[in-house]
Every structure is written in C-alpha cells, then in structure tokens.
VMD Tcl script that builds the backbone (N, CA, C; Angstrom):
set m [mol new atoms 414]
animate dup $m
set s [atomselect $m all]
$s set {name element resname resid chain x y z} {
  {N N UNK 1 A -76.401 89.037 -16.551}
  {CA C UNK 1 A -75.125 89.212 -15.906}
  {C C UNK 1 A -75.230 89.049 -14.383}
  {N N UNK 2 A -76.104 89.481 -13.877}
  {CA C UNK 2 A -76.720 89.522 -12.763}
  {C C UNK 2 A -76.524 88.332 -11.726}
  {N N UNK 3 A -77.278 87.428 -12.702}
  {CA C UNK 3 A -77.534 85.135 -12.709}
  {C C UNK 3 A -76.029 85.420 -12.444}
  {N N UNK 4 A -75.210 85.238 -13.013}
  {CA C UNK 4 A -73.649 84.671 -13.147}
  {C C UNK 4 A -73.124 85.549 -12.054}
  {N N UNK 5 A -73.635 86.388 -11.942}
  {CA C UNK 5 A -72.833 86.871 -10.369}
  {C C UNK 5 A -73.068 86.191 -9.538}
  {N N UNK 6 A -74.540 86.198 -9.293}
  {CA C UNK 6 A -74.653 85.693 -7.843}
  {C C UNK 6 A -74.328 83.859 -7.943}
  {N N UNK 7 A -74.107 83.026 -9.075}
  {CA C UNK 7 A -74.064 81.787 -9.075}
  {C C UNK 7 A -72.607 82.135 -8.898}
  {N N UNK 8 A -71.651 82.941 -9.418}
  {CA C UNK 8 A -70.017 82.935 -8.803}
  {C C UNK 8 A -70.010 82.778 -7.302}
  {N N UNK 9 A -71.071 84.108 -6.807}
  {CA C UNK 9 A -70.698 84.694 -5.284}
  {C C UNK 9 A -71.093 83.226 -4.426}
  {N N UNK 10 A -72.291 82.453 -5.101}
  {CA C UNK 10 A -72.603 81.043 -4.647}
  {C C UNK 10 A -71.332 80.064 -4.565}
  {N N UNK 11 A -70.980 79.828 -5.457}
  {CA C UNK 11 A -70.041 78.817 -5.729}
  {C C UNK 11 A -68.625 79.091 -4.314}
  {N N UNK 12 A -68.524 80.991 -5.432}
  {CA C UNK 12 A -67.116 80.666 -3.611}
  {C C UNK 12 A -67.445 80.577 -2.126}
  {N N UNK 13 A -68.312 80.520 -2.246}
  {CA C UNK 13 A -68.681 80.714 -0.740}
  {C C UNK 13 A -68.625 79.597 -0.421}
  {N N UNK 14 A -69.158 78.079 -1.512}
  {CA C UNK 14 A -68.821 76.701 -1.056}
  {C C UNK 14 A -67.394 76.327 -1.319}
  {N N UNK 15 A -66.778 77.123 -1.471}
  {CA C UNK 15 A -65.412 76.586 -1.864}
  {C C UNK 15 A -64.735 75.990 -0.593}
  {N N UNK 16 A -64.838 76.656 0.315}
  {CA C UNK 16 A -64.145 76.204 2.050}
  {C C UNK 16 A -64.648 74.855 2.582}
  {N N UNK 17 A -65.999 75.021 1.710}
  {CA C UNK 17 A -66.569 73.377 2.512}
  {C C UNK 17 A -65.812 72.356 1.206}
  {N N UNK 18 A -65.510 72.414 0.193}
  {CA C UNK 18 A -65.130 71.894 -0.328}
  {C C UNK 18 A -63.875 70.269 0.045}
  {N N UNK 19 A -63.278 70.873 1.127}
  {CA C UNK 19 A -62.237 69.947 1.817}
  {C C UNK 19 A -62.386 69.121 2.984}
  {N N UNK 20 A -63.977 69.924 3.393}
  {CA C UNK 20 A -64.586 68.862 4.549}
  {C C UNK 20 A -64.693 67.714 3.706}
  {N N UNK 21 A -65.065 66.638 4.472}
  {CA C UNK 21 A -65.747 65.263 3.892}
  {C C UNK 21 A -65.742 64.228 5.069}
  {N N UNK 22 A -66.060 62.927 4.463}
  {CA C UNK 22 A -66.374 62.113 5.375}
  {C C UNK 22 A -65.120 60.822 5.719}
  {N N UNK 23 A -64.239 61.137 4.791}
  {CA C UNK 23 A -62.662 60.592 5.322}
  {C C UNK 23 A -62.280 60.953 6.659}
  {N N UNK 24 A -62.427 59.930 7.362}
  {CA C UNK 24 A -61.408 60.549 8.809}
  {C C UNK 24 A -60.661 59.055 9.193}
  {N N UNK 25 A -60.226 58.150 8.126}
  {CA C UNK 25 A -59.401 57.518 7.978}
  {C C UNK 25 A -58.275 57.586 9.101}
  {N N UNK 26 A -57.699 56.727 9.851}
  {CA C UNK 26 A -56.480 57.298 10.748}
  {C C UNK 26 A -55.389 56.364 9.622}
  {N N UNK 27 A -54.031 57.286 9.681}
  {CA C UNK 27 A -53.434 57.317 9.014}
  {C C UNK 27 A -52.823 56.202 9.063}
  {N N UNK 28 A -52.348 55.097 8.485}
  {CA C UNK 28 A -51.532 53.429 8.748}
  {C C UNK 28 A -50.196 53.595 9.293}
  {N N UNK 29 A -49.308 55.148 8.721}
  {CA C UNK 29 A -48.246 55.140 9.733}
  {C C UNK 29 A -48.415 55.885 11.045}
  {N N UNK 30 A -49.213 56.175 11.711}
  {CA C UNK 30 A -49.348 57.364 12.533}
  {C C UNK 30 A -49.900 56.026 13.766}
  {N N UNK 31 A -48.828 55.603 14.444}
  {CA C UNK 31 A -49.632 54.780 15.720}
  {C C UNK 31 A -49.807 55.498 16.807}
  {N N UNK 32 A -50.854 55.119 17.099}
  {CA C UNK 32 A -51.949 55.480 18.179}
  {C C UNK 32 A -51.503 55.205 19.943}
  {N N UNK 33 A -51.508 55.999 20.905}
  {CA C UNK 33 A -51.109 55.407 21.980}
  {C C UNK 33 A -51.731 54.785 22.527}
  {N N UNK 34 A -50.854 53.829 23.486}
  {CA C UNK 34 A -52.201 52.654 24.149}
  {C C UNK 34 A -52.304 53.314 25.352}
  {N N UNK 35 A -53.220 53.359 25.598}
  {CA C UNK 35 A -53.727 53.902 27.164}
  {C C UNK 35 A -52.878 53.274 28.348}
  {N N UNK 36 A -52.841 53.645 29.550}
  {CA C UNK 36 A -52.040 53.130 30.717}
  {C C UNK 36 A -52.276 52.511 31.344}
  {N N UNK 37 A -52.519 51.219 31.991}
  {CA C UNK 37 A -52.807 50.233 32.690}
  {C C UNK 37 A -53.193 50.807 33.952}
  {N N UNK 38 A -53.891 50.546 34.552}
  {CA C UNK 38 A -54.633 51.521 35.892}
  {C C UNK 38 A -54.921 49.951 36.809}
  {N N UNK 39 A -54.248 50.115 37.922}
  {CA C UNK 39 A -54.453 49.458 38.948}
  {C C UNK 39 A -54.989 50.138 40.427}
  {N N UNK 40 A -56.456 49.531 40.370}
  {CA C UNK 40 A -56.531 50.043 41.996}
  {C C UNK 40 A -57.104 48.940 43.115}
  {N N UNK 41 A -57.166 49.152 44.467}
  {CA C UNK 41 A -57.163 48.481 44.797}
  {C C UNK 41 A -58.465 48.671 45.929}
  {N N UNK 42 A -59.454 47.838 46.302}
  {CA C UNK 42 A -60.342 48.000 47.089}
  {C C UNK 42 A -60.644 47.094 48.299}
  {N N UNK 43 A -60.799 47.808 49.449}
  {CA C UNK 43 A -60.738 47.220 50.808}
  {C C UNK 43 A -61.914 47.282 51.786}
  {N N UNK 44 A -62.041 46.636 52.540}
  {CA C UNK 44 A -63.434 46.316 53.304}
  {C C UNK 44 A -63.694 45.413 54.562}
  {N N UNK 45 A -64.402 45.386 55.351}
  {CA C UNK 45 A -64.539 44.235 55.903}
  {C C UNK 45 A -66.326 43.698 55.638}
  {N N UNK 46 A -66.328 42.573 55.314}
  {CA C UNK 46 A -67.831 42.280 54.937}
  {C C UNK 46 A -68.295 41.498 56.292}
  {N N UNK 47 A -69.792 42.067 56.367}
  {CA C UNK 47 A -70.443 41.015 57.542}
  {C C UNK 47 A -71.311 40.083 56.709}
  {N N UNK 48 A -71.830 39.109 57.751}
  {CA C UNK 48 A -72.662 37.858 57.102}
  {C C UNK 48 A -73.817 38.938 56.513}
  {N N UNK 49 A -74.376 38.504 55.162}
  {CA C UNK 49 A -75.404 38.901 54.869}
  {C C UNK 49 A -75.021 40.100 54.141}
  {N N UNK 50 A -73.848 40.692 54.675}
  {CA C UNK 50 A -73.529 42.160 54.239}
  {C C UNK 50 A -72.790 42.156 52.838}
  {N N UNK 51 A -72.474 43.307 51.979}
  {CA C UNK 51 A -72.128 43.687 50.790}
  {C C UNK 51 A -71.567 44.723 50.521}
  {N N UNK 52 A -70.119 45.128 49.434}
  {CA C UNK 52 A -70.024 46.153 49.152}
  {C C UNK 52 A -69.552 46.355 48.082}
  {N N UNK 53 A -69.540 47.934 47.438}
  {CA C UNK 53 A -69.827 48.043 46.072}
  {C C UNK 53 A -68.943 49.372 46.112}
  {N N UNK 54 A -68.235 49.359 44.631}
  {CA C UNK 54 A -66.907 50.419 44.668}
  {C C UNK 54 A -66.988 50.425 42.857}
  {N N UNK 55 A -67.324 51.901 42.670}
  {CA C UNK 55 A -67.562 52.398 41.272}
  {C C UNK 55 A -66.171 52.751 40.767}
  {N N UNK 56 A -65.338 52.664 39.754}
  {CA C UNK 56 A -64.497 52.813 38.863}
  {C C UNK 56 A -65.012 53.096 37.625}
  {N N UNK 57 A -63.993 53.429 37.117}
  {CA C UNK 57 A -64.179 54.698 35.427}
  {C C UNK 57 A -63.170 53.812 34.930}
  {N N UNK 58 A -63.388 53.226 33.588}
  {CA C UNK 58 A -62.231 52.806 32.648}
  {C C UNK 58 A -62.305 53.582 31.273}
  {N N UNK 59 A -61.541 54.293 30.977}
  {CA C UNK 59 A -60.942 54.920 29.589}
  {C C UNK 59 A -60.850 54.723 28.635}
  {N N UNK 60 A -61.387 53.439 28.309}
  {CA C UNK 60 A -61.043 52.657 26.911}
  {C C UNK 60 A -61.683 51.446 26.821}
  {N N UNK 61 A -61.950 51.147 25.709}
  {CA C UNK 61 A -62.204 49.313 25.965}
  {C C UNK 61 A -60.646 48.658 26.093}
  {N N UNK 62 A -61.291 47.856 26.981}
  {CA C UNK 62 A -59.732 46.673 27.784}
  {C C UNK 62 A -60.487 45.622 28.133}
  {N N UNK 63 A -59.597 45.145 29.148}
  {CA C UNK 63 A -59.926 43.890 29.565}
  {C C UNK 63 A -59.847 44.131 30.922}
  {N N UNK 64 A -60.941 43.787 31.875}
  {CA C UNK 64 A -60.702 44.219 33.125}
  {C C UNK 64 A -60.692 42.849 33.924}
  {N N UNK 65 A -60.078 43.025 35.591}
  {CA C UNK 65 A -59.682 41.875 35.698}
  {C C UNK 65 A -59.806 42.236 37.437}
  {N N UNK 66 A -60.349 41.709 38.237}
  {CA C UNK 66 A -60.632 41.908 39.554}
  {C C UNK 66 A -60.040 40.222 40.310}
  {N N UNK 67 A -59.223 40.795 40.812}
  {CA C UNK 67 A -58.610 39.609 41.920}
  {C C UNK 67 A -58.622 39.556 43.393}
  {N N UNK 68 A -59.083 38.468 44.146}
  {CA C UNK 68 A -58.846 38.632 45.768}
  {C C UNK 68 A -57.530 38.296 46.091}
  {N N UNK 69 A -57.127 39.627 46.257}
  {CA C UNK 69 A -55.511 39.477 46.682}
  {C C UNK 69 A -55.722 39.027 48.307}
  {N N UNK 70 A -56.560 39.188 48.885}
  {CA C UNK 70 A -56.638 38.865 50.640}
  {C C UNK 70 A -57.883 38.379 50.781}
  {N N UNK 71 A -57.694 37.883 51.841}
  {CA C UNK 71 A -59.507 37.267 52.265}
  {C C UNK 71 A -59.224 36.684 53.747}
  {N N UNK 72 A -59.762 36.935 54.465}
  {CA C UNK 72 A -59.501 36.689 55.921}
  {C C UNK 72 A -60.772 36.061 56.491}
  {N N UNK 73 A -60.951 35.342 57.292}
  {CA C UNK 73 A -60.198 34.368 57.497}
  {C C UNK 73 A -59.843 33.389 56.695}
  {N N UNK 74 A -58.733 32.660 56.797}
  {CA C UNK 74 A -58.247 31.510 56.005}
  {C C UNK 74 A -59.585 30.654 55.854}
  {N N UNK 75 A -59.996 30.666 54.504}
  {CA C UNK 75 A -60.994 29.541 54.099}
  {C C UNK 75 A -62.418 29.849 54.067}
  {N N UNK 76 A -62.825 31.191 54.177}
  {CA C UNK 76 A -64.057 31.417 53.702}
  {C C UNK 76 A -64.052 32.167 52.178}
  {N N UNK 77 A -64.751 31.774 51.776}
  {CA C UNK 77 A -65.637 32.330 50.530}
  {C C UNK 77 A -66.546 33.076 50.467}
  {N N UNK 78 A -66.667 34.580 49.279}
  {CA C UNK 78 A -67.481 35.384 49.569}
  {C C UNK 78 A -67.680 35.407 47.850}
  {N N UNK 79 A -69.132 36.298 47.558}
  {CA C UNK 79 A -68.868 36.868 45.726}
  {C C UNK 79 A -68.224 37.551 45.332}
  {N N UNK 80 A -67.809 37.412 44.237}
  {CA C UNK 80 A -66.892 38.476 43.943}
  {C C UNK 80 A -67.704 38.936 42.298}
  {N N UNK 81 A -67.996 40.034 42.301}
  {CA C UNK 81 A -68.865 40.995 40.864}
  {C C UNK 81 A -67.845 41.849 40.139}
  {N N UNK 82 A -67.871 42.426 38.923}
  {CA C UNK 82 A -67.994 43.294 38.108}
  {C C UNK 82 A -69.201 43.505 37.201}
  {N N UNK 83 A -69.765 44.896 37.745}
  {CA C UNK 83 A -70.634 45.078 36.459}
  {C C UNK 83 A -70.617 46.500 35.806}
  {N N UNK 84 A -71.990 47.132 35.791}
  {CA C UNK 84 A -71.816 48.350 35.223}
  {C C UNK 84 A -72.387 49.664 36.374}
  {N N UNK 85 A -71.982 50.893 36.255}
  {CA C UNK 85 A -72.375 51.273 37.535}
  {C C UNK 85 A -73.055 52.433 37.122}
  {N N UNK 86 A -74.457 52.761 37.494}
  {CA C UNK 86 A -75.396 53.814 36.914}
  {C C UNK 86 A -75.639 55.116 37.473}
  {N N UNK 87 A -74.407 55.132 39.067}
  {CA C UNK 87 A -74.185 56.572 39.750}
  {C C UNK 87 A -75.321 55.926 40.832}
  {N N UNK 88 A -75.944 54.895 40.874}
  {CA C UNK 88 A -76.616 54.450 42.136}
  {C C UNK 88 A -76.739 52.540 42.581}
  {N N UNK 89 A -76.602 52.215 41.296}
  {CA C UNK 89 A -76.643 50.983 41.799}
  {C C UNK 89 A -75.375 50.314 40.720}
  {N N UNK 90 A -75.100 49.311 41.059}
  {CA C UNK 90 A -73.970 48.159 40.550}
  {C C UNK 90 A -74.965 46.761 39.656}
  {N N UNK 91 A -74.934 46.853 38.536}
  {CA C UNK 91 A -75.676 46.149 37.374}
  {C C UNK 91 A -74.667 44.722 37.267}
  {N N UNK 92 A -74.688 43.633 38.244}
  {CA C UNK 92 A -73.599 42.694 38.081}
  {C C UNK 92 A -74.138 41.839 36.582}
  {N N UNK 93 A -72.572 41.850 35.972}
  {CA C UNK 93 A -72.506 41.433 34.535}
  {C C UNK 93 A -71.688 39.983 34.723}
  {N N UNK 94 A -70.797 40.157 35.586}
  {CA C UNK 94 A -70.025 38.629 35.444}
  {C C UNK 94 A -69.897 38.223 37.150}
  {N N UNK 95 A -70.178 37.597 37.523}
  {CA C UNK 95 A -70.348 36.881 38.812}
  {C C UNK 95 A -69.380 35.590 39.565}
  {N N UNK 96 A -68.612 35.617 40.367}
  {CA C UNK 96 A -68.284 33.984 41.154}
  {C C UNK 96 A -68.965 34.304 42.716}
  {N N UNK 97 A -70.088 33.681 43.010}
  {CA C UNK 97 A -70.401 33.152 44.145}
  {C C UNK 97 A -69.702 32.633 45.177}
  {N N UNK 98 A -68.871 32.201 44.575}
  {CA C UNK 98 A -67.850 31.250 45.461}
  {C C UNK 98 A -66.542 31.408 45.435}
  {N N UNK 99 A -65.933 32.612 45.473}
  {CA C UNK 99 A -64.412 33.228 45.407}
  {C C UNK 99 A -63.729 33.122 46.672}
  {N N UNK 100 A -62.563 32.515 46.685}
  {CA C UNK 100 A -61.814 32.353 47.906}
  {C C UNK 100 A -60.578 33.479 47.098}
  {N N UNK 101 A -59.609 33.513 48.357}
  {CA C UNK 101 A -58.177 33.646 48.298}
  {C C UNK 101 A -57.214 33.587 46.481}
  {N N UNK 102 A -57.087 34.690 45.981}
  {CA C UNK 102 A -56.170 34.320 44.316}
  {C C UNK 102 A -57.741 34.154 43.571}
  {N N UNK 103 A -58.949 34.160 43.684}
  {CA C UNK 103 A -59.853 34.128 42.723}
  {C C UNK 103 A -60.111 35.162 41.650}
  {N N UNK 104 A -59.779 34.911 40.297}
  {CA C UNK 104 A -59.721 35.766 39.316}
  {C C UNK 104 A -61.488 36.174 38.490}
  {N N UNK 105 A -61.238 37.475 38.444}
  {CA C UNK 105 A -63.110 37.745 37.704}
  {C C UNK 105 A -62.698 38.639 36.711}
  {N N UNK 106 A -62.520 38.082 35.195}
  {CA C UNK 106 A -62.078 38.819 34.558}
  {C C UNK 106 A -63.596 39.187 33.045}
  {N N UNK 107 A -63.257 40.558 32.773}
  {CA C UNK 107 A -64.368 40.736 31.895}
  {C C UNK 107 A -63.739 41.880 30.624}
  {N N UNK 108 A -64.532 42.234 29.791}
  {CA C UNK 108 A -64.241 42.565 28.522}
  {C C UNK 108 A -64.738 44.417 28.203}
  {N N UNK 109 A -64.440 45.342 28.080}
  {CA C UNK 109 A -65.194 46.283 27.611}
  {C C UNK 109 A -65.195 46.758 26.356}
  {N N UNK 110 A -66.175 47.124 25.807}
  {CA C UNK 110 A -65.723 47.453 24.523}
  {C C UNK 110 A -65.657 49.200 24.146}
  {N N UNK 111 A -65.594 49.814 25.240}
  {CA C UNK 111 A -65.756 51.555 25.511}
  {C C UNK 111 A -65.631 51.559 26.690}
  {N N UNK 112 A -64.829 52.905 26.793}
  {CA C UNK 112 A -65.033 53.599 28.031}
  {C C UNK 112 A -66.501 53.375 29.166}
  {N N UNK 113 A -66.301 53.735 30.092}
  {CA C UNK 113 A -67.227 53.419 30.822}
  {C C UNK 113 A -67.438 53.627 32.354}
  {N N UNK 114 A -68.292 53.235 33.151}
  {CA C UNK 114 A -68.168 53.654 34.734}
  {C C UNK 114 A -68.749 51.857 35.240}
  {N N UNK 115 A -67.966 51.589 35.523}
  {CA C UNK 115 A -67.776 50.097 36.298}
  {C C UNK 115 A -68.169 50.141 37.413}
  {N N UNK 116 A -68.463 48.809 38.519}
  {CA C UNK 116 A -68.422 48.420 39.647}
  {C C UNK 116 A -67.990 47.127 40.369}
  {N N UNK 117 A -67.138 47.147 41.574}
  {CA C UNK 117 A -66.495 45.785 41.931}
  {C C UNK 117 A -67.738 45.606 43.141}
  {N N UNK 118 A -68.024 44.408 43.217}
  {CA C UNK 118 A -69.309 44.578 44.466}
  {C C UNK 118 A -68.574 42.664 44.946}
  {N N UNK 119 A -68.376 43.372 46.080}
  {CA C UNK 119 A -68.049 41.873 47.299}
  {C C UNK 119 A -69.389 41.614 47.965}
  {N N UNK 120 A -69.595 40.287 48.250}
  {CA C UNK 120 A -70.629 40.142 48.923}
  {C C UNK 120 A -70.682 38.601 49.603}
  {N N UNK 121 A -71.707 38.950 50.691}
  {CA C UNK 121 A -71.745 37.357 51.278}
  {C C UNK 121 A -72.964 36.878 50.578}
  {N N UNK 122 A -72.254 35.467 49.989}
  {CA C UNK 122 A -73.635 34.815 49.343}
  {C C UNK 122 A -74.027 33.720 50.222}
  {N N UNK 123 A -74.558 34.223 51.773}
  {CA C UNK 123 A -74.970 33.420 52.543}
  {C C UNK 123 A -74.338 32.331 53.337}
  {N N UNK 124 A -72.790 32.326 53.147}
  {CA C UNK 124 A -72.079 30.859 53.475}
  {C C UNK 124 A -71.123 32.002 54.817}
  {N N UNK 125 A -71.196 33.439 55.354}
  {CA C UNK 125 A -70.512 33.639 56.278}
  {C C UNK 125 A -71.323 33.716 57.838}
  {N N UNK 126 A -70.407 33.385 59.039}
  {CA C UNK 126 A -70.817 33.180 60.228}
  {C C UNK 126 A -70.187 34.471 61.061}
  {N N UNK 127 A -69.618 34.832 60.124}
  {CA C UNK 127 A -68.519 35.869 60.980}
  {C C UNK 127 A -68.044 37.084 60.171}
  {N N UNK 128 A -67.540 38.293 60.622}
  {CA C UNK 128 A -67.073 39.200 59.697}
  {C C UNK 128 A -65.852 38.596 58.974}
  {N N UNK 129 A -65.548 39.109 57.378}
  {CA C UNK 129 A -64.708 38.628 56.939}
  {C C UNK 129 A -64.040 39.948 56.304}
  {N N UNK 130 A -62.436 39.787 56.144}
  {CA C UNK 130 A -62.010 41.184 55.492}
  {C C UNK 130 A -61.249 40.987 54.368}
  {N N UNK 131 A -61.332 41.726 53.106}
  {CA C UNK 131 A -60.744 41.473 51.759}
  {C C UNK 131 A -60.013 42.840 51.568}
  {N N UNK 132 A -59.386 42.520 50.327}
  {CA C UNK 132 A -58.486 43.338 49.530}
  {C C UNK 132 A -58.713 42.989 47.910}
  {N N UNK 133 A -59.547 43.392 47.293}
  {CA C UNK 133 A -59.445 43.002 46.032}
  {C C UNK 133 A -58.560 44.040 44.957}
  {N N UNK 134 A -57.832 43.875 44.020}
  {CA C UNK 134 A -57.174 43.957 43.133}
  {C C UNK 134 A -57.687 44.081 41.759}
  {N N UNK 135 A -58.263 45.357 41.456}
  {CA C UNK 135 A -58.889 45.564 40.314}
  {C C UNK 135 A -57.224 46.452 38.958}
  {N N UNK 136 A -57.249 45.795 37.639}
  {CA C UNK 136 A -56.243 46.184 36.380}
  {C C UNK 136 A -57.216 46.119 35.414}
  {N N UNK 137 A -57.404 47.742 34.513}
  {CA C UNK 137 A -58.083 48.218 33.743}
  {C C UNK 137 A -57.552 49.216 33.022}
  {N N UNK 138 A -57.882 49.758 31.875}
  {CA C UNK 138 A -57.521 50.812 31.468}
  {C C UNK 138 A -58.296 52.496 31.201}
}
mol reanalyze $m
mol bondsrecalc $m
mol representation Tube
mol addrep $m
C-alpha cells in the first residue's frame, strides 16, 4: 500500500509540469509588432589621414542604411563604413572608399546588435573636410 502511495504522491507532483512543453509556436492570428524605424544622424569634421567612428545599437534584424547627407567641400571623397562594434574598436563589414555627396552604404542584420558608422580619409584629402552622415535602422 505503501508503493502506491508514494507512486500517487509521485505522479501529482508531475502533474503541473505536465503543460510545460516545447510548443512555443507564435500564434498565425496574433501579429507581431514591427519595431520603429530609428534615424540618427552623425557629424564631424575629418582631417587628411584622420578618422571617425560612432557606435549605434539596432533592436532587431533590419536593414541598415548609412548615407552622406553633406560633405564639404564640394567634390572630395572620403570612406564611408558600417560594421560591428566590440565597445572598443569598429570591425568594418561593408566598405566604399570612395563616397562623395548622396553616397548610399547599405547592409543587412540578422539580430539585434551594437553597430558602427566609421568616416575616414582613404588618403585622397589635402584639407579638413566636414560631413553629416545619415544613418535608418531599427
């Protein structure tokens, strides 16, 4: 009699785990919100030789998209980066060397994450130059 007790007192005690499991299915009518489009914007003046680097956080996988909205003087070219950012350095993942004025650097995430926009002279400036780039992420 004893056996059959304690195999009862066994049994209910798993009864609560009974409804856990490994379904975590999201439901087909239950839509999901899309995260908010996050625009920011980063400013600088670069010298010849010189570089700079500006860490961002994106929330989600998106599509990220870094633009030179300004570039001063009319007609120089500087790099323009996105990569990944490790709390000390900027890991460039997608690169243009040669970005003027409206130059688009667009890249992909597939998770959340901590990013970096890094401007730089790739050797072609004589003079200080000043930007505005235009980073849209989520």
């Amino acid at each position: 009699m004893s056996r059959i007790r304690a195999i009862t007192l066994i049994l209910a005690s798993l009864a609560p785990l009974a409804g856990c499991g490994g379904n975590n299915a999201v439901d087909p009518g239950v839509t999901q919100p899309t995260p908010a489009t996050i625009t920011e914007t980063f400013a600088g003046t670069l010298s010849p030789n010189g570089a700079s680097t500006f860490p961002f956080a994106v929330g989600a996988a998106s599509t990220v998209t870094a633009s030179m909205t300004e570039l001063a003087p009319e007609g120089v070219s500087v790099g323009l980066s996105i990569g990944t950012w490790n709390g000390q350095t900027c890991q460039v993942t997608i690169d243009d060397g040669a970005a003027v004025l409206n130059t688009l650097v667009v890249g992909v995430t597939s998770s959340q994450g901590n990013l970096c926009l890094r401007v730089y002279d790739p050797g072609k400036l004589t003079a200080s130059a000043t930007f505005l780039v235009t980073v849209v992420h989520q």
